[in-house]
C-alpha positions as CSV (number, residue, x, y, z in Angstrom):
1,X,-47.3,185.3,-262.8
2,X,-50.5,183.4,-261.7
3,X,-51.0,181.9,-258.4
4,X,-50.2,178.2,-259.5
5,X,-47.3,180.0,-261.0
6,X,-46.3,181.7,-257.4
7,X,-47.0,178.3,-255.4
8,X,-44.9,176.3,-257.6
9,X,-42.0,178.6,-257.3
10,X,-42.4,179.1,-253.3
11,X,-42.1,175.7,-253.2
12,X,-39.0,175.2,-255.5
13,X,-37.1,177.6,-253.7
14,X,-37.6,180.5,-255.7
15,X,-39.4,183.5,-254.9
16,X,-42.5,185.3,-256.8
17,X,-39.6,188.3,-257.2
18,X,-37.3,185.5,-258.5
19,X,-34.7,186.8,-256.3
20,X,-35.4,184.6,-252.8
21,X,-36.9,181.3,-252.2
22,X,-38.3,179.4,-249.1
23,X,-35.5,177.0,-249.0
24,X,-33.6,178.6,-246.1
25,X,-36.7,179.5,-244.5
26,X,-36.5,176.6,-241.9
27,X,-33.4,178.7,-240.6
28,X,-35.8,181.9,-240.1
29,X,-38.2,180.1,-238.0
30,X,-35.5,178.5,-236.2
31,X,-33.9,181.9,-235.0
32,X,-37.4,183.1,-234.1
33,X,-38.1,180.0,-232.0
34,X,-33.8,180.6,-230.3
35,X,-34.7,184.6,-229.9
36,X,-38.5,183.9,-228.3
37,X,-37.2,181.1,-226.1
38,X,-34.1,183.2,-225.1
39,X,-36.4,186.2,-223.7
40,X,-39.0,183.8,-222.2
41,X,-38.9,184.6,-218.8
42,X,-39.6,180.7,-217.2
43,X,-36.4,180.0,-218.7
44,X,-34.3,182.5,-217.1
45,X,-35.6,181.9,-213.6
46,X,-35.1,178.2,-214.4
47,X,-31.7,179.0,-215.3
48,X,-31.0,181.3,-211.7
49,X,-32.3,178.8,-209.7
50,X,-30.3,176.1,-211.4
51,X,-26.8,178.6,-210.9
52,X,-28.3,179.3,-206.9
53,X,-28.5,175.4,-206.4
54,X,-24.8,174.8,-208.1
55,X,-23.5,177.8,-206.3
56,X,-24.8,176.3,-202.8
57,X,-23.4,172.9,-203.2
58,X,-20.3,174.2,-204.6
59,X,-20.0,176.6,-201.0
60,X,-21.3,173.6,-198.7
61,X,-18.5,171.4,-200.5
62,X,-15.7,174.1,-199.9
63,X,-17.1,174.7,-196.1
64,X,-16.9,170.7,-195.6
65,X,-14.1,169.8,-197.0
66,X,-12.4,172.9,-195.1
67,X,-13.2,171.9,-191.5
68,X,-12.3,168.6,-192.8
69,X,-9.0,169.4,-192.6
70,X,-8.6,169.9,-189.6
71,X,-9.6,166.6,-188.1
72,X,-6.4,164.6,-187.7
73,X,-6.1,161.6,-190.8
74,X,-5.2,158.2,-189.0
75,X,-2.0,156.4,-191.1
76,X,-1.6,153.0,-189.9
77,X,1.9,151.5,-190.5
78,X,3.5,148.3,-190.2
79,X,7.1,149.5,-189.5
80,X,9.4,152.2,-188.2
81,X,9.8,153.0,-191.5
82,X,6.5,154.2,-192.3
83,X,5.8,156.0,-189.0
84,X,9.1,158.1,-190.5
85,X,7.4,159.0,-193.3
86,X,4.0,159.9,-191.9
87,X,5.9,162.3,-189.9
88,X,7.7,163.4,-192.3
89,X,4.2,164.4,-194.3
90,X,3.5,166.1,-190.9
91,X,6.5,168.1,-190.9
92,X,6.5,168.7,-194.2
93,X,2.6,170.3,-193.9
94,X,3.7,172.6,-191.1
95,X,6.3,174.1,-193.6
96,X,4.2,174.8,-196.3
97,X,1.1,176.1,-194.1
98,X,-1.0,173.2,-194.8
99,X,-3.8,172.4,-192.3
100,X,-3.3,168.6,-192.7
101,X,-3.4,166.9,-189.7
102,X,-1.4,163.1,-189.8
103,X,-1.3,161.0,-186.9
104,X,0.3,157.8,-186.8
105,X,-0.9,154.5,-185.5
106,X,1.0,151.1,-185.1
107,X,0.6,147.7,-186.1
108,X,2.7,144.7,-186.1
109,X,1.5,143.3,-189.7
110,X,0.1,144.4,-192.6
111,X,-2.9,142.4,-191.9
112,X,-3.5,144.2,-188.6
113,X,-3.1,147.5,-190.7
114,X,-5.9,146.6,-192.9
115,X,-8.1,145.7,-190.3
116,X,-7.6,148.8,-188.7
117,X,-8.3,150.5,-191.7
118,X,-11.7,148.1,-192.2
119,X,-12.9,148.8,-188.5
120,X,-12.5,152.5,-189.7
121,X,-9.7,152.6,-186.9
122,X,-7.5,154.3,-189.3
123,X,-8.2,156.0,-192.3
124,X,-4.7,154.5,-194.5
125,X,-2.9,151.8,-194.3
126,X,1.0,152.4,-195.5
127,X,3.6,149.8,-196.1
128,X,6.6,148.8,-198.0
129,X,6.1,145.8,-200.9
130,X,8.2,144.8,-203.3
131,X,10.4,148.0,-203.5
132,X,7.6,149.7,-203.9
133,X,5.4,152.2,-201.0
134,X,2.2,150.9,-200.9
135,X,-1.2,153.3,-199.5
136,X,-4.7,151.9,-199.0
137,X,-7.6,152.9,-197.6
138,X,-11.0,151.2,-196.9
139,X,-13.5,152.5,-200.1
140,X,-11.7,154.2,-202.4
141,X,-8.3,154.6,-203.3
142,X,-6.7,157.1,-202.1
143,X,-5.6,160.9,-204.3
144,X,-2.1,161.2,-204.5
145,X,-2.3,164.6,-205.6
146,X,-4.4,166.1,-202.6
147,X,-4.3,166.0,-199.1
148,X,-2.9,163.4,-196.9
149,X,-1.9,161.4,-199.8
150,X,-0.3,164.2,-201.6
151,X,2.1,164.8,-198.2
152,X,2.7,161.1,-197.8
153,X,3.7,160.8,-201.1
154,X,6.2,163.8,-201.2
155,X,7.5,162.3,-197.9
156,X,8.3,158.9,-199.9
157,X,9.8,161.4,-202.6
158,X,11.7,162.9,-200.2
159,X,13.5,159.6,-198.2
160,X,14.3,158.1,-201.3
161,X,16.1,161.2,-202.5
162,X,18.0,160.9,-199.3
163,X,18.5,157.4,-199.7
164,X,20.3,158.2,-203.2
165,X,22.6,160.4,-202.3
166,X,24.5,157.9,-199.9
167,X,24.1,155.1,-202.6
168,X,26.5,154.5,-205.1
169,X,25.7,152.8,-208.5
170,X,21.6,152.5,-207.5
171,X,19.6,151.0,-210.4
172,X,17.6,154.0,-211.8
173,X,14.3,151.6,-212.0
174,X,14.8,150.9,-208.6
175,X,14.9,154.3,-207.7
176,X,12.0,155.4,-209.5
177,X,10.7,152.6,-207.2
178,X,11.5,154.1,-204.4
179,X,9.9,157.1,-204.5
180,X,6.4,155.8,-205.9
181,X,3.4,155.4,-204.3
182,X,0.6,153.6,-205.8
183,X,-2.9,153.9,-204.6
184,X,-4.7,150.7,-203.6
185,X,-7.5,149.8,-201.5
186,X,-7.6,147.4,-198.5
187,X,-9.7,145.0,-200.6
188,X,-9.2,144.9,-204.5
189,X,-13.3,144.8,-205.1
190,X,-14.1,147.7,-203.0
191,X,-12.0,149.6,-206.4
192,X,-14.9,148.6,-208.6
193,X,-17.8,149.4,-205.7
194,X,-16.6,152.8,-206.0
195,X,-16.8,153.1,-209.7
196,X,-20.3,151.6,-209.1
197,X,-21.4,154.3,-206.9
198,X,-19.6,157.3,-209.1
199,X,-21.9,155.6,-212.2
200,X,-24.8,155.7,-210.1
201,X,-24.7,159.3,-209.3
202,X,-23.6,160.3,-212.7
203,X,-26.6,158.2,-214.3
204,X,-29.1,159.9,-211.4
205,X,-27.5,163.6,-212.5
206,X,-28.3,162.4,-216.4
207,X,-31.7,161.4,-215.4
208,X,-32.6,164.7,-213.8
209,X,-30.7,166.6,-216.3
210,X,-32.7,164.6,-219.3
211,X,-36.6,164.8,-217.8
212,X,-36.0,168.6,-217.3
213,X,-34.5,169.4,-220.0
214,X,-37.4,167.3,-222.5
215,X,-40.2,168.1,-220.7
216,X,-39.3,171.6,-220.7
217,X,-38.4,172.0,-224.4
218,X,-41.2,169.7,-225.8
219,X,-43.9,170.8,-223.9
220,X,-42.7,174.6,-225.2
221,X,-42.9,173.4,-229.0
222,X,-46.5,171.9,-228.4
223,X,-47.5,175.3,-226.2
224,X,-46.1,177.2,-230.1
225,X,-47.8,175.1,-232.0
226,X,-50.9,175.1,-230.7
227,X,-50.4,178.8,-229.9
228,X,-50.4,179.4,-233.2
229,X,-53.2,177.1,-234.3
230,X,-55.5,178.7,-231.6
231,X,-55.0,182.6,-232.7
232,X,-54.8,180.9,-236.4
233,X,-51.5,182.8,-237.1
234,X,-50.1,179.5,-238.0
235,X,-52.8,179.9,-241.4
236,X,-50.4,182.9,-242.1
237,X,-47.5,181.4,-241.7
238,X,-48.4,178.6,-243.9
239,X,-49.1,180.9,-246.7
240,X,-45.3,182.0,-246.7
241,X,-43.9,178.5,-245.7
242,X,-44.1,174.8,-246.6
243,X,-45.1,172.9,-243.4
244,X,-42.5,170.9,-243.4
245,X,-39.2,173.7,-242.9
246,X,-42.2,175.5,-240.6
247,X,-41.8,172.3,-238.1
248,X,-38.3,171.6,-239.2
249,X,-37.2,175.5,-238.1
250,X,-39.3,174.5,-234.7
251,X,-37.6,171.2,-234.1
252,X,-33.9,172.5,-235.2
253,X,-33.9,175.9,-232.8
254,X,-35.6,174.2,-230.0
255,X,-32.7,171.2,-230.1
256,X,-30.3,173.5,-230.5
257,X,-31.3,176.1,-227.3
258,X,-32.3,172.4,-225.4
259,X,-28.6,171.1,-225.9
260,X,-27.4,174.5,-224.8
261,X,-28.9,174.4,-221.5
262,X,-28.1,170.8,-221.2
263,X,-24.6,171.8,-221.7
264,X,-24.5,174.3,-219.1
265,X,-25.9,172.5,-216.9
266,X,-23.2,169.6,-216.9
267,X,-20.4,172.7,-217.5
268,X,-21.9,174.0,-214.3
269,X,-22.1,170.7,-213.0
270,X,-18.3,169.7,-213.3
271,X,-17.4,173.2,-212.2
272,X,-18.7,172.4,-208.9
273,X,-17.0,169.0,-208.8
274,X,-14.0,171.0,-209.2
275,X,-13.9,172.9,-206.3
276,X,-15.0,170.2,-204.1
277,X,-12.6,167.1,-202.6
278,X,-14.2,164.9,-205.7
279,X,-12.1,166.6,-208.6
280,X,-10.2,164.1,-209.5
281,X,-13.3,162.1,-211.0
282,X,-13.1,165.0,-213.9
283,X,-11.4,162.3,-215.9
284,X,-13.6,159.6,-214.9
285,X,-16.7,161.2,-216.0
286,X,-15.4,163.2,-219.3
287,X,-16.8,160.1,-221.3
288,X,-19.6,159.2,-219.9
289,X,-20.7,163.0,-220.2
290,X,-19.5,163.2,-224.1
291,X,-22.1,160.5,-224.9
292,X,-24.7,161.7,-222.9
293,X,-24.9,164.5,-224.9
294,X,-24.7,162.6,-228.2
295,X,-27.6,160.0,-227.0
296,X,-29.5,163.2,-226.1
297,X,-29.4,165.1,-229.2
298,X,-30.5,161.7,-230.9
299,X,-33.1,161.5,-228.2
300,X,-34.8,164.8,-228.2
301,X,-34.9,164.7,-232.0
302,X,-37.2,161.6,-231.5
303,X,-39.5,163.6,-229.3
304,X,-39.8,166.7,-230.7
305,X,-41.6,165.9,-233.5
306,X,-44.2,164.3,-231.3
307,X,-44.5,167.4,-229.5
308,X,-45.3,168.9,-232.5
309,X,-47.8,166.8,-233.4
310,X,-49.0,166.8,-230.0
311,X,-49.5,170.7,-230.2
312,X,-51.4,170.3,-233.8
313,X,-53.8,167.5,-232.5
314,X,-55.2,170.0,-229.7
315,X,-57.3,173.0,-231.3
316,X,-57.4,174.8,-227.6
317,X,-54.3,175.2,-224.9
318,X,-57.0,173.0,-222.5
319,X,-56.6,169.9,-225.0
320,X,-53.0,170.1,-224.8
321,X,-52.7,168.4,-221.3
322,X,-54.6,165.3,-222.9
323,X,-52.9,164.8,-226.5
324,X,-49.5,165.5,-224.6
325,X,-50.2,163.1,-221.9
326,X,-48.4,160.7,-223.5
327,X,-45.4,162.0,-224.4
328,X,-45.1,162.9,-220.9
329,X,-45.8,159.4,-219.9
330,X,-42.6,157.9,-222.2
331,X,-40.4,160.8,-220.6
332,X,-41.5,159.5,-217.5
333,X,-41.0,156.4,-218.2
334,X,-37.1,156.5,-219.5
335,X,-37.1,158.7,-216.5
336,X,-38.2,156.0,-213.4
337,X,-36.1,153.1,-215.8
338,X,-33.0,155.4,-216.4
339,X,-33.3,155.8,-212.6
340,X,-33.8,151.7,-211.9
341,X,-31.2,151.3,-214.7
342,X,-27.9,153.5,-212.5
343,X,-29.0,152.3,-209.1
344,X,-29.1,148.2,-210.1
345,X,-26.0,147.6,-212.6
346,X,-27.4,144.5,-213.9
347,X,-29.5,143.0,-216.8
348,X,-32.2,145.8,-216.4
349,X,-29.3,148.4,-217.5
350,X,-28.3,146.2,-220.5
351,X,-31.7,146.0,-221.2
352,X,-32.5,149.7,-220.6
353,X,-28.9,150.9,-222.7
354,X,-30.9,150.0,-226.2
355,X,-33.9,151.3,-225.9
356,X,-34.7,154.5,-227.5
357,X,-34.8,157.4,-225.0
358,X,-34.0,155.7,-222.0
359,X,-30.8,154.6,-223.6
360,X,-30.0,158.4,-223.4
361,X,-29.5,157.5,-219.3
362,X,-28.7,153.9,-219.3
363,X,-26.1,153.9,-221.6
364,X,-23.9,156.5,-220.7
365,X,-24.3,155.2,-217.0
366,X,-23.2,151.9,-218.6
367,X,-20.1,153.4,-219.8
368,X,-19.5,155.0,-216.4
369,X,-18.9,151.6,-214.7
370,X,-16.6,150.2,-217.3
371,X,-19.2,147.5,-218.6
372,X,-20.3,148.5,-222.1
373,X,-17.7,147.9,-225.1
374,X,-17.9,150.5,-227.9
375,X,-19.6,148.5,-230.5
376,X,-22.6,148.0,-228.1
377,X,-22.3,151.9,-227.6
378,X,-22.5,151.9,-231.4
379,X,-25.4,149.6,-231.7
380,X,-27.5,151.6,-229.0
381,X,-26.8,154.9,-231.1
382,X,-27.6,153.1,-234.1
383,X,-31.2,152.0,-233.3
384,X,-31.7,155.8,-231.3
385,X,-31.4,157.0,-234.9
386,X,-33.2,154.5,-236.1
387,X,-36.4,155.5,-233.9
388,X,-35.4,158.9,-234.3
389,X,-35.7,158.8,-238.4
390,X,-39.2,156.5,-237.2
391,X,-40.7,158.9,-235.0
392,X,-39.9,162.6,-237.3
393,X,-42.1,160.8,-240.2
394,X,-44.7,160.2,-238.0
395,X,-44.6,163.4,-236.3
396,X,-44.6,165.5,-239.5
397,X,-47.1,163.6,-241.3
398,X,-49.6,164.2,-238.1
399,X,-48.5,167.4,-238.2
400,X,-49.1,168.0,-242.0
401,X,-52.6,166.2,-241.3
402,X,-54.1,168.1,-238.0
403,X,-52.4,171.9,-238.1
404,X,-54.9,173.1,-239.8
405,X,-58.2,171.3,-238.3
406,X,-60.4,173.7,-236.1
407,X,-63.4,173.1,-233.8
408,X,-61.9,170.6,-231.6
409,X,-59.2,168.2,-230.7
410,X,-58.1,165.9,-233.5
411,X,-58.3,162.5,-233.1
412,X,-55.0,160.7,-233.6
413,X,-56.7,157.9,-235.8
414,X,-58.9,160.5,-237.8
415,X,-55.3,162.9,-238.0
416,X,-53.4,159.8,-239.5
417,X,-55.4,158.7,-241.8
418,X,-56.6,161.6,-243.1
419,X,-55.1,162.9,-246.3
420,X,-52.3,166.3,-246.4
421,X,-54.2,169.5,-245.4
422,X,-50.5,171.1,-246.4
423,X,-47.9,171.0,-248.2
């Protein structure tokens, strides 16, 4: 068979043996790229000192929120009713061996109560309304499934069980009533400044979590890629491989090891939640987080090609600081506005939730706080893919254009209009 012969069947999938083909060979380079990256030292010690950080927090959460129980929680309470419930809680925390510590202080209306509560007097406020036990505190509203608020509510549990068995012919609706308690704050808006505040620290973790992540990642496929142009193995390599599965196998193994790590770090991330007095946001966040990770894989894939062509525009590792500069720059960017974007939930995080990469922060922050409906979660993924399919033709066809070109950094204008060095 001739060489024309050879070439055309290379590139048609077939080999010269007729038995194998380059069609799968994207997959190759891809598990090369997973298995290099994998050993590479800089990730592992990035990875230890990730797991030390999480590991601290996690300890300095458990070492916190254990002293904390030992300072006494202040229940203020409008009637003798109440006060016979927080001790209840009490007594029912020395039985069990809880270190709760309740303490009960008076007022004579529920408006007192709450001011207590607001002049951080009191930490809860408890009161009857409506058939129905009421706790509130000052920020947040208060777990019912931990702490002081677990023992009240037990305590309610418990009195209207007594109170049942010397009824006769209770209304079961009523009785559920009874022995409900429904957490509340002392002022209804303070409910929605809380979200605010779990939004922006979820959209600051994203952002941190993003800009390692990508600058990591990319700047390892242009460091490959140039790598490769440099020792001129990559002329090898291109002899066995259309260029186009050689940069797909790069792009596809470096996404999938970057959404790896990204996924470990959030897993990591929400197991230290879970140890600390902030579990029950678990729920709060579990969306947010699931479309993080979509809007990233989208995003990434609309770098990564860049990289690429970032790593075949510079001939030496030197020039790689200059053609990648601004790559870095848009990272950057989405970086400072994703930032901007989870601190101030205004127009500049509508704004920020459709454009490509920073959307990747904005957005999910967006849906942390309760303020983006799904279609405009649609219409934000929908022009990330957009930009994505945008930004992979014009990295591969600079790619294509420059991999090839020695003797000094390649000009983007030159690389671009320049015709295919490859196949």
């Amino acid at each position: 068979m001739s060489n024309n012969a050879t070439s055309s069947a290379r590139r048609d999938g077939v080999g010269s043996d007729g038995v194998a083909g380059t069609s799968s060979m994207w997959w190759t380079v891809a598990r090369r790229e997973m298995s290099v990256k994998i050993r590479d030292r800089s990730l592992l010690v990035s990875l230890i000192i990730v797991l030390v950080i999480v590991a601290v927090s996690v300890g300095v959460s458990l070492i916190t929120s254990g002293t904390s129980d030992d300072k006494p929680t202040s229940v203020a309470v409008t009637d003798d009713a109440g006060a016979a419930i927080v001790a209840q809680a009490q007594k029912m925390a020395q039985q069990t061996g809880e270190r709760q510590i309740l303490e009960t202080v008076r007022t004579t209306s529920l408006e007192q109560g709450r001011e207590v509560v607001t002049d951080e007097k009191a930490k809860l406020v408890l009161h009857h309304e409506d058939g129905t036990w009421h706790l509130e505190s000052g920020d947040e509203p208060p777990s019912v499934t931990s702490g002081a608020g677990q023992l009240i509510a037990k305590a309610v549990e418990a009195r209207a069980t007594a109170d049942l068995a010397q009824k006769a012919g209770v209304d079961p609706q009523q009785a559920v009533a009874d022995g409900t308690v429904l957490p509340g704050t002392v002022d209804p808006g303070q409910a929605d400044n809380w979200r605010d505040t779990v939004a922006t620290f979820m959209g600051v973790g994203f952002a941190v979590v993003y800009m390692f992540t990508m600058m990591f990642f990319g700047n390892g496929i242009a460091a490959s890629v140039v790598e490769e142009k440099q020792s001129r193995i990559v002329e090898i390599l291109l002899a066995c491989i259309p260029a186009r599965q050689l940069l797909a196998g790069k792009i596809i193994g470096n996404t999938i090891l970057a959404a790896g790590l990204m996924l470990i770090l959030l897993v990591l991330g929400c197991v230290g939640v879970s140890f600390t007095p902030a579990a029950d946001l678990l729920g709060t966040i579990a969306a947010p987080t699931a479309w993080f990770i979509v809007f990233f894989i989208v995003g990434f894939l609309s770098l990564a090609c860049l990289w690429a062509a970032a790593g075949a525009l510079a001939s030496r590792t030197e020039d790689l600081q200059s053609t990648s500069m601004p790559l870095v720059m848009i990272v950057m960017i989405a970086y400072v506005f994703g930032i901007q974007a989870a601190q101030n939930h205004g127009v500049s995080a509508v704004v920020a939730s459709y454009v490509p990469v920073a959307s990747a922060i904005a957005m999910p922050t967006r849906v942390a706080t309760g303020g983006a409906a799904w279609w405009e979660v649609v219409v934000s993924i929908l022009i990330s893919v957009l930009f994505s399919a945008l930004t992979i033709w014009g990295g591969e066809r600079i790619y294509r254009r420059s991999v090839l070109k020695t003797g000094g950094k390649v000009k983007l204008r030159v690389a671009w209009r320049s015709t295919d060095v490859v196949a």
